[in-house]
C-alpha positions in Angstrom: 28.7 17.1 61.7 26.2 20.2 61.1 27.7 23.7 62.7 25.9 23.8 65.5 27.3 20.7 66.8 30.6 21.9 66.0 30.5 24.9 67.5 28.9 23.5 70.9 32.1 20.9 71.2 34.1 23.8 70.7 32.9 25.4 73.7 33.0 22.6 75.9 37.0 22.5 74.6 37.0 26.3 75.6 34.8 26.0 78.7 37.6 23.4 80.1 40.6 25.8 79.7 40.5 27.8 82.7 40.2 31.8 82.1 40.2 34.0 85.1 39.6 38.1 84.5 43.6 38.4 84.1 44.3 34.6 83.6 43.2 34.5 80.0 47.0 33.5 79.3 46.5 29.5 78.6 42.7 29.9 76.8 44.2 32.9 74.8 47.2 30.6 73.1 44.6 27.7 72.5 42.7 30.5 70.3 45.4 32.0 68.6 46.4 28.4 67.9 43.0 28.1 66.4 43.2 30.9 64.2 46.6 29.9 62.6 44.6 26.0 62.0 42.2 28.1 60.1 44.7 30.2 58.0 43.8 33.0 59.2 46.0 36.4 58.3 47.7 38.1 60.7 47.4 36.1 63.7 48.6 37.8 66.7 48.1 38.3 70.4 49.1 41.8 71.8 50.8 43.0 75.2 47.2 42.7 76.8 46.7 39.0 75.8 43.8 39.9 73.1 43.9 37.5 70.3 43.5 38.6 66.4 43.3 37.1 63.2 41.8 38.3 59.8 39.2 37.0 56.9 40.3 39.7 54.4 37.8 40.5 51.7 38.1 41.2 48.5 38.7 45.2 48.6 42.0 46.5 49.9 40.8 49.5 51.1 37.6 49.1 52.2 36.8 49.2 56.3 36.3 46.1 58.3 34.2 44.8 60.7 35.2 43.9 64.0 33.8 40.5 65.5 34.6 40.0 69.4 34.0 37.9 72.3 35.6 38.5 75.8 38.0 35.1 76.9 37.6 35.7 80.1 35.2 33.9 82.7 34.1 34.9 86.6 35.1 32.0 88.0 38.7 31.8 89.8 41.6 29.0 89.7 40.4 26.3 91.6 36.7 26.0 89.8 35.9 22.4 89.3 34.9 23.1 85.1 32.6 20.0 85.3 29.9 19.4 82.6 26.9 17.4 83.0 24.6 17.1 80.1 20.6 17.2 80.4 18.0 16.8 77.5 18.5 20.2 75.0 20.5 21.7 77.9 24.8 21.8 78.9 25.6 22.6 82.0 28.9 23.7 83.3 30.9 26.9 84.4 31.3 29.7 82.2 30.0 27.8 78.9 27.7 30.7 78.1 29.6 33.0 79.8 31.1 32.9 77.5 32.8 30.1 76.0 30.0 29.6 73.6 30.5 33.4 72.3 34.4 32.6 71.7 33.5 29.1 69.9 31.2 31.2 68.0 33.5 33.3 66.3 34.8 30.1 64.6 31.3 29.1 63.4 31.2 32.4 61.5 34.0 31.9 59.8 33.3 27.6 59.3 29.8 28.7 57.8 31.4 31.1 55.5 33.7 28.8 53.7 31.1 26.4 53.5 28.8 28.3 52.0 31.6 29.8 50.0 30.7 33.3 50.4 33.0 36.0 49.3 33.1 39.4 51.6 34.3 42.8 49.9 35.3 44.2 53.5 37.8 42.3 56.1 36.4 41.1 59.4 38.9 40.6 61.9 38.3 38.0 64.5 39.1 38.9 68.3 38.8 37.3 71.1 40.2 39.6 73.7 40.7 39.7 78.0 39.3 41.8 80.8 35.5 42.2 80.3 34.1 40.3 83.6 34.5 42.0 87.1 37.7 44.3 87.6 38.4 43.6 84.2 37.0 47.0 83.3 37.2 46.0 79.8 41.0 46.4 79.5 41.2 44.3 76.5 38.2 46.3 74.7 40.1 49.3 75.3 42.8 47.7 73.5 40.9 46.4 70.3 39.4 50.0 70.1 43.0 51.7 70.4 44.5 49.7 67.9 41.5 50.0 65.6 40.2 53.4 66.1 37.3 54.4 64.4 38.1 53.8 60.6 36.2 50.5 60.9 32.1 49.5 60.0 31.4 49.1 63.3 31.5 45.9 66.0 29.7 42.7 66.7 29.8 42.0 70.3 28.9 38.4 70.8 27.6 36.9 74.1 27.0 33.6 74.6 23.5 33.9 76.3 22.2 36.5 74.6 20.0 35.2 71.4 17.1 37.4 70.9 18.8 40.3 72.4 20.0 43.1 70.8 22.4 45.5 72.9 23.1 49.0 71.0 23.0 51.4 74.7 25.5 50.8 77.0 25.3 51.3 80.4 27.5 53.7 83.3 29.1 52.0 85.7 31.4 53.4 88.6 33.3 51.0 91.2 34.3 52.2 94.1 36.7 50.0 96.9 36.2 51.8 100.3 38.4 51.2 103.2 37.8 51.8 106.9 40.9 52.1 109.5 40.9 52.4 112.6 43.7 51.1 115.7 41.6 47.5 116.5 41.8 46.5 119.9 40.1 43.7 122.3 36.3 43.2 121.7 36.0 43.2 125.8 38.4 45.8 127.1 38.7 48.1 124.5 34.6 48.6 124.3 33.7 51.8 123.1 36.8 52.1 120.7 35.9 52.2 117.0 35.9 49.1 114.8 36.7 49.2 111.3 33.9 46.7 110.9 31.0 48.8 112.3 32.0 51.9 110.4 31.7 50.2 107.1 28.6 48.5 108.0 27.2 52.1 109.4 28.3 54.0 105.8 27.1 51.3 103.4 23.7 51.9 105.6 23.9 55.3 105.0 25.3 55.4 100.9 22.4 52.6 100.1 19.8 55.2 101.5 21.0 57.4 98.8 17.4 57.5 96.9 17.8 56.3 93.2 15.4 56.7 90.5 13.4 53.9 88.6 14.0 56.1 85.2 16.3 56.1 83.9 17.2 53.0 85.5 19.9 52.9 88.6 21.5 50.6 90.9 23.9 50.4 93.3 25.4 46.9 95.0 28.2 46.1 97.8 28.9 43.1 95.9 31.9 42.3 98.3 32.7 43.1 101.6 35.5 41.9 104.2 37.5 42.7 107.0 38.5 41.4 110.9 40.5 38.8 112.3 38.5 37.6 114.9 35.2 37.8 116.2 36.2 39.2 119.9 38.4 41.5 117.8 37.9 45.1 117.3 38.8 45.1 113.2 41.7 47.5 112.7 40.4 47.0 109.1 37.5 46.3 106.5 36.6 46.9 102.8 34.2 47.2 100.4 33.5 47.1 96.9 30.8 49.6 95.7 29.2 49.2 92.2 27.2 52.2 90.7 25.4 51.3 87.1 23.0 53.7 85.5 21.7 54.3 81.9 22.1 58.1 81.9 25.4 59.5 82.6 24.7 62.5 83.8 22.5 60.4 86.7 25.6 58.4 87.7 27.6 61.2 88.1 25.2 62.7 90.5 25.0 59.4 92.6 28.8 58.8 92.5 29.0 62.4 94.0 27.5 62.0 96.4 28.8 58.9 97.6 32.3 60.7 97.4 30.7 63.2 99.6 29.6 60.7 102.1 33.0 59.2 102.4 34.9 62.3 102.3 32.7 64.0 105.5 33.2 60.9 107.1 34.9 62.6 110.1 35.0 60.5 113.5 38.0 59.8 115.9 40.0 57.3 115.5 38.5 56.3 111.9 40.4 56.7 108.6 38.4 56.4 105.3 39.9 55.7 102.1 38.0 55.0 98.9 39.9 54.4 95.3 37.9 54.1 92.0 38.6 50.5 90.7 36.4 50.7 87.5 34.7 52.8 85.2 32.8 51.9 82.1 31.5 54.7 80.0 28.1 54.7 78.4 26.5 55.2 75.0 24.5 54.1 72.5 23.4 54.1 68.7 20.0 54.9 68.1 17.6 52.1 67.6 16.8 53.1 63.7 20.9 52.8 63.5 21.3 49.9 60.6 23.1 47.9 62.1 20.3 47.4 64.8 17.9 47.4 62.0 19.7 44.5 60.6 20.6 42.3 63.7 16.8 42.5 64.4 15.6 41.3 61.2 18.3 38.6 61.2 17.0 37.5 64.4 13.1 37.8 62.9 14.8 36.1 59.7 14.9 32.7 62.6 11.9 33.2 63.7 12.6 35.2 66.9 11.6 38.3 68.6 14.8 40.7 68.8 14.1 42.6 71.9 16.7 45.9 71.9 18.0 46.6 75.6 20.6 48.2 77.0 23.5 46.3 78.9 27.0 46.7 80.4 29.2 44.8 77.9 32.0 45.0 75.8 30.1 47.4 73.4 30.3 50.1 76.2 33.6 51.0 74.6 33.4 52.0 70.9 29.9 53.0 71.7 31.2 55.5 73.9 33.4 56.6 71.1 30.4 57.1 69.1 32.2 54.1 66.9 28.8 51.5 66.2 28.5 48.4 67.9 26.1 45.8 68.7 26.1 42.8 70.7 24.0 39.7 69.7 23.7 36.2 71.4 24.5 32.8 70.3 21.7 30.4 72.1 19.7 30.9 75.5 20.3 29.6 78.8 20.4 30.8 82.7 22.8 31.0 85.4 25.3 33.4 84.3 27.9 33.4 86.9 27.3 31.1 89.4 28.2 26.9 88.4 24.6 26.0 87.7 24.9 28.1 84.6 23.9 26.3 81.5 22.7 26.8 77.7 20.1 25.7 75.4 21.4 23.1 72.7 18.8 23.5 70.1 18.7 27.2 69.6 22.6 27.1 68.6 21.5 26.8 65.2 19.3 29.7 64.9 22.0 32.0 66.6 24.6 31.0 64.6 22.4 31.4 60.9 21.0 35.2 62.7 24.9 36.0 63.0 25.9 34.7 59.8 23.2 36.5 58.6 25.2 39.9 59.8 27.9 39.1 58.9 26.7 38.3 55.2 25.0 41.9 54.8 27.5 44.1 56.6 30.5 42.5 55.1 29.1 43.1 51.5 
C-alpha cells in the first residue's frame, strides 16, 4: 500500500472518533496508542490532553523540530461522522479539518523509515487539543510552554491547506455580550425593554464601526440567542462577537471601541455585560525567513505554486513569541466546517513528499 493510501485510511480511522473543542479525550488516547505502535520515545499526553511522542536524531544536544496538528474538530456530539466517497474526492465531517493533518504526522514519520533516512535533530510529534472555536488554542499554549523557545522552529500542519504557506498570524478578540433586562408580557408590558431588542439595536450599532480593507479586518456575530417565547419580553440574550485583523495595533483600536459602545450603553431597565472569551495574538516571520523559503520550494519541488498568506491557526502562538513556525497543507478540498466538507484524494501524495521534504532539510 503506497503512503498516500495509508495515510488517507488513517484519517478516515481518525475522522470516525469523535473530537469536540474540549472532547479530544477518546481521539487523543487512539493517537497516543499510535505513537507507542510506532516506538516512539517518550510517549505522553499532558494535563491538557496534548499528545507527544519523539523521533530522536542522532545529536543529543542539538534542538528539535516541533511537528503539530490540532485533534480537535467543530463539529459537537451527536454529528453523524458519515463518509461517502466520490471519484478523487472523500467526503465526511472534519476529515480535512483536520483528521487528515493528524493522520499526517504518521506519514512523516512511515516515509522516513522507509526511506531510511537518519535526522541529526529530534522532531517530536504532537497532536494537541483546543485550536477550533473557544478553544483559543489552549493546547498550543501548552506545547509552547513546555517547549519554550530552545527549539528550530514548528510545522503546523492543516489538512486543507496544500499550496499554502502560513508564516503571519492573525489578531483575533472574542467578545460574549449579554443584555438584561426584567422581561415581561409581549402585550401588557409594551414599552418595557427587551433584552432581545437591545442586542439586536447594539450589534446594529458595533457592525457600523467602519473597518479598513488594509490591513485587512473583520468583525462577525457568529452566534446569537436569547427569549423564551415569542409573545415574551426576553429578560435575556447573548452574543458572541469575533474581531480578527492582521495588524495588532488595528484590532486594538476596533476592540476599543466596541468596549466603549458597550460600556456607554446606559438605558433603564437594561444591564450590559460583555466578558472576553478568546484572544489569539498575532505575528509573523518574514517571508525571506528559511523556513518559508524552504516550505515554498518544497511545494515548487511537487510542482505547485506555494502562495504565502496569513491565517489564524495554531502558528499564532510561537509566532507571537517570535519562536518560527509555519503551517503547510496535506491535500486540497472545500467545506471546512460545515458536513459537506471533503478532500482531494490525488494530491495526498504531493503533500505528503512537500512535507517530507521539510522535514528532510530542517532536521539535518
Amino acid at each position: 500500500m503506497n503512503l498516500a493510501k495509508r495515510v488517507l485510511d488513517l484519517a478516515i480511522q481518525i475522522q470516525q472518533i469523535p473530537a469536540p473543542t474540549f472532547s479530544e479525550g477518546v481521539r487523543g488516547k487512539f493517537v497516543r496508542e499510535l505513537f507507542i505502535q510506532e516506538k516512539l520515545e517518550d510517549v505522553s499526553m499532558d494535563s491538557l490532553g496534548n499528545v507527544y511522542g519523539r523521533l530522536p536524531g542522532k545529536q543529543k544536544k542539538a534542538k528539535a523540530l516541533i511537528v503539530s496538528a490540532h485533534l480537535d474538530t467543530v463539529f459537537p456530539t451527536g454529528t453523524k461522522l458519515q463518509i461517502r466517497e466520490e471519484a478523487g474526492r472523500v467526503f465526511a465531517p472534519g476529515i480535512g479539518d483536520n483528521s487528515i493533518g493528524v493522520a499526517a504526522l504518521f506519514g512523516i514519520l512511515w516515509a522516513i523509515r522507509e526511506q531510511k533516512l537518519t535526522l541529526n535533530h529530534d522532531v517530536w510529534f504532537v497532536a494537541n487539543v483546543g485550536e477550533e472555536g473557544l478553544g483559543d488554542l489552549r493546547g498550543m499554549r501548552g506545547v509552547v510552554d513546555r517547549f519554550g523557545d530552545d527549539v528550530i522552529g514548528y510545522l503546523v500542519l492543516e489538512g486543507l491547506a496544500l499550496g499554502h504557506v502560513y508564516h503571519r498570524a492573525i489578531g483575533v478578540k472574542r467578545y460574549r455580550i449579554t443584555a438584561k433586562t426584567r422581561g415581561g408580557h409581549s402585550w401588557s408590558d409594551y414599552g418595557q425593554p427587551s433584552a432581545v431588542h437591545e442586542l439586536a439595536e447594539m450589534i446594529t450599532q458595533l457592525t457600523r464601526i467602519r473597518l479598513p480593507r488594509e490591513p485587512r479586518t473583520t468583525m462577525n456575530v457568529g452566534v446569537i440567542h436569547g427569549g423564551t417565547g415569542v409573545n415574551v419580553l426576553a429578560a435575556e440574550a447573548k452574543c458572541e462577537l469575533d474581531l480578527r485583523s492582521e495588524d495588532p495595533a488595528l484590532l486594538a483600536r476596533v476592540a476599543s471601541q466596541v468596549e466603549d459602545i458597550i460600556l456607554h450603553w446606559g438605558r433603564d431597565g437594561v444591564k450590559i455585560q460583555a466578558e472576553i472569551i478568546g484572544e489569539r495574538p498575532a505575528g509573523e516571520i518574514l517571508a525571506d525567513h528559511p523556513l518559508v523559503k524552504l516550505a515554498a520550494v518544497c511545494l515548487y519541488a511537487q510542482g505547485l505554486d506555494a502562495m504565502l498568506t496569513t491565517g489564524s491557526t495554531d502558528a499564532n502562538i510561537p509566532l507571537s513569541r517570535n519562536i518560527p513556525a509555519v503551517v503547510m497543507g496535506v491535500t486540497t478540498g472545500n467545506g471546512a466546517h460545515t458536513l459537506n466538507e471533503y478532500i482531494d484524494t490525488d494530491p495526498i501524495e504531493q503533500g505528503m513528499e512537500s512535507l517530507v521534504g521539510f522535514i528532510k532539510v530542517v532536521g539535518n
